[in-house]
N, C-alpha and C positions, 0 to 999 in steps of 0.2 A: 092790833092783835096778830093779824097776818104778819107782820115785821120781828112778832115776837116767836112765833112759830119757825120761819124760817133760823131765826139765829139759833135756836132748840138742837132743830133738826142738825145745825151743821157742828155745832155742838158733839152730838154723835157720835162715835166713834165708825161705828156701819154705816155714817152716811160717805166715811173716805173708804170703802170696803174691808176694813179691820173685823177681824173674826174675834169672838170671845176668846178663841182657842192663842190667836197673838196675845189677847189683853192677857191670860193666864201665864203665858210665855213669859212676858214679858214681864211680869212682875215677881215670879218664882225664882226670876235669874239662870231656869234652863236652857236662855240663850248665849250661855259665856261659851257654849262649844256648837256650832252650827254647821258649818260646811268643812269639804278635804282641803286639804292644802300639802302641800311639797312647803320643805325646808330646808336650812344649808346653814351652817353656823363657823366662824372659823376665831382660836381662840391659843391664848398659851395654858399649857398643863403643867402643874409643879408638881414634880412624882419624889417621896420619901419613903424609901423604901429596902426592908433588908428581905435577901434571898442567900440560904445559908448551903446551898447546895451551890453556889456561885462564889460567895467572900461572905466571913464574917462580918466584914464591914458592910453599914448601911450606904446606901446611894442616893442620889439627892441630884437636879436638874430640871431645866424644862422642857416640856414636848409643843412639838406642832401640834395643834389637833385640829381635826376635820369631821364634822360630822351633817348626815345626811338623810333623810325621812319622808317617808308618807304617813297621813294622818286620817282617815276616816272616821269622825266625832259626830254624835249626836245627842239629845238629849235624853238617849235612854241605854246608848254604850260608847263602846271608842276602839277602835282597831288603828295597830298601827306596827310602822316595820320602821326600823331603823339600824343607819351604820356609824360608826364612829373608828376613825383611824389615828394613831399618834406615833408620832416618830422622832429623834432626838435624842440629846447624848448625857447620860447620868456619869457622876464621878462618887468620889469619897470625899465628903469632906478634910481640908488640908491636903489635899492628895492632887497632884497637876496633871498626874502621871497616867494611873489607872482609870482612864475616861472609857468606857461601854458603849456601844450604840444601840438602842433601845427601842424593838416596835412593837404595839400593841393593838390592838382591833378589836372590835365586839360589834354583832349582829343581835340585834334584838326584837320579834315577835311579842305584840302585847294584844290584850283581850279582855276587857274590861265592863262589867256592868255597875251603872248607875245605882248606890242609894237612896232611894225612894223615901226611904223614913227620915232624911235628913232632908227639912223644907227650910232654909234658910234664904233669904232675897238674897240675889243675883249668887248665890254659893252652889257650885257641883260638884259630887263624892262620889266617887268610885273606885272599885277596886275588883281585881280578876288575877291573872296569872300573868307568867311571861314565859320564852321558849329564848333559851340566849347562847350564841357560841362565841366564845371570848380567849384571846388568847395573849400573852406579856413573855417578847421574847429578848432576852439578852446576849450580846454579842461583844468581846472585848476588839478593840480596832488592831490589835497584833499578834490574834490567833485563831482559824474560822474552827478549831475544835473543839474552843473550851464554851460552855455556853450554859444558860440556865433559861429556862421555861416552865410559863405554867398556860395549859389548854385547857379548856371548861365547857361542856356542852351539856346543859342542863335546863331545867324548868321551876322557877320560884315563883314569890308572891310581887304582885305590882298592886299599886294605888295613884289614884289623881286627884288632887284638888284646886278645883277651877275658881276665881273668886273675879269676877268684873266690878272694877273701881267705879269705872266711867263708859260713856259711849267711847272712851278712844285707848283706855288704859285698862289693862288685866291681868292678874296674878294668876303663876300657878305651882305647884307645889307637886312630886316627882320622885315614889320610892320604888326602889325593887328590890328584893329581897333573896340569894340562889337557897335555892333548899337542896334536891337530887340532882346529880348527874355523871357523866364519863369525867375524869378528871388524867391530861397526860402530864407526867413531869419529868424533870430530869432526873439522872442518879445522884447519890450521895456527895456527889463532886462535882457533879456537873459533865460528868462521861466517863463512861467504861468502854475497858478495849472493842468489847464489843459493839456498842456503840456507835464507836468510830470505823468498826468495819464497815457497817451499815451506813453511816454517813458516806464513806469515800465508796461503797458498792452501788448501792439501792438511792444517794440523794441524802439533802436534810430530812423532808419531809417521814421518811421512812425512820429515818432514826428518833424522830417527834414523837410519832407515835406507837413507837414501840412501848409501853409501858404504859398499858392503861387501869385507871385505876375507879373503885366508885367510891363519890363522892357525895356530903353530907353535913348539916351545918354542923358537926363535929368534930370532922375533920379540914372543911373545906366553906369558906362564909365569904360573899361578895355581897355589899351594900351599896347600891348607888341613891344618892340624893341629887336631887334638881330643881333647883330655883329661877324661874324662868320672869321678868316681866317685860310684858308686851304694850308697844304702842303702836295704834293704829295710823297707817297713812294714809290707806285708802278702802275702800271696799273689798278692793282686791289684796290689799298687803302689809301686811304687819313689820316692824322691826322690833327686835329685843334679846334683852341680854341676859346670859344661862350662867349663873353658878354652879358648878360641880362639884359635891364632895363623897369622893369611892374613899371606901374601906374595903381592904381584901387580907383573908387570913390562910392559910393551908399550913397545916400539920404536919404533911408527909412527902415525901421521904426526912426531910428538914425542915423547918420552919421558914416561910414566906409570908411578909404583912408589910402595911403600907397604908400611904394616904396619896390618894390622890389629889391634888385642887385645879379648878378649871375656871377662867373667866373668860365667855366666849360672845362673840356678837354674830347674833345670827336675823336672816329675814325669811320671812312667811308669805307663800303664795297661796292665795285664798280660789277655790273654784266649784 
């Protein structure tokens, strides 16, 4: 009887000090997001893309890209800051000639709370806003006057869904949506005299943003999606590989749209 007791007891779960509160954890799947972590991903970007204040003709190449993050997740929000940079040289299809060189960047601000009414095993839903400053700038390699940009500082909609496989493997899933914001672009052509006073007086910078405009998903729409799956190496660190696919639209002065695609390998520090 005592033989049978002890094997009971160890049976347990409280007898290795597990709290109900892990057994709940642990079975609701609120633990796919747990501790901060730093990230770094590095990957090629395939950009297709027409900007008509630059060339009627569309563009098309691939980019370096870099991108960079902190992560603060829990099971009841997720804060997080991240950067992304890409650089690289778009042409015209059939065209040897008219090659661009092309940088881009975006800073992003997110803030997320948990769906609660969504109880699915090991599944996590959220969704919140984001705060994001993005910018796609073009440069022909045989002329630093002629150029086409679009700058976006705005606030839209974000969502996460976290799904853990296994103890080593986990899915996640990555929108953001722009809604408001300042929006700079170039002119009708891509510079005016004045313009380029301002470029050769005052810098690029000043010529960038002279011309600000507000922005609106009616005028003005960036879509990013993110497909991320993760495998665990250690307690401390994860590696895994991100999907990207951006969609971006603007209206004004001329029409600029586009897709992005990203295949990138990135690792995860856990602390």
């Amino acid at each position: 009887m005592k033989t049978i007791f002890i094997i009971l007891l160890m049976m347990n779960p409280y007898f290795y000090g597990i709290s109900a509160q892990d057994i709940s954890k642990s079975n609701t799947g609120t633990d796919t997001v747990s501790s901060k972590n730093l990230f770094f991903a590095y990957g090629q970007m395939y950009n297709l893309k027409l900007d008509r204040t630059y060339s009627r003709l569309a563009k098309n190449g691939f980019n370096h890209f870099f991108n960079l993050g902190y992560e603060n997740p829990n099971s009841n929000r997720i804060v997080s800051i991240e950067g992304g940079f890409m650089v690289g040289t778009l042409k015209t299809k059939g065209n040897n000639v008219n090659f661009i060189k092309d940088f881009a960047g975006n800073l992003k601000i997110r803030y997320l709370k948990r769906i609660k009414t969504i109880e699915i095993k090991n599944l996590s839903v959220y969704a919140g806003g984001n705060v994001n400053f993005r910018g796609d700038v073009w440069f022909p390699q045989d002329s630093e006057l002629r150029y086409g940009w679009d700058i976006n500082l705005g606030i839209g909609l974000a969502t996460s869904i976290r799904y853990k496989i296994n103890s080593n493997l986990s899915l996640r899933y990555d929108l953001d949506i722009s809604l408001l914001g300042i929006l700079w672009r170039s002119h009708n052509n891509g510079q005016q005299l004045v313009t380029e006073e301002i470029q050769l007086e005052k810098g690029m910078l000043a010529s960038v943003f002279e011309t600000p405009r507000f922005s609106h998903p009616f005028n003005t729409l960036y879509v990013d999606n993110s497909f991320k799956l993760f495998y665990s190496v250690s307690d401390k660190m994860d590696i895994y590989y991100n999907f990207i696919l951006s969609y971006e639209y603007i209206k004004q002065p001329l029409l600029k749209k586009g897709y992005e695609f990203n295949n990138a390998i990135g690792i995860t520090y856990k602390f």
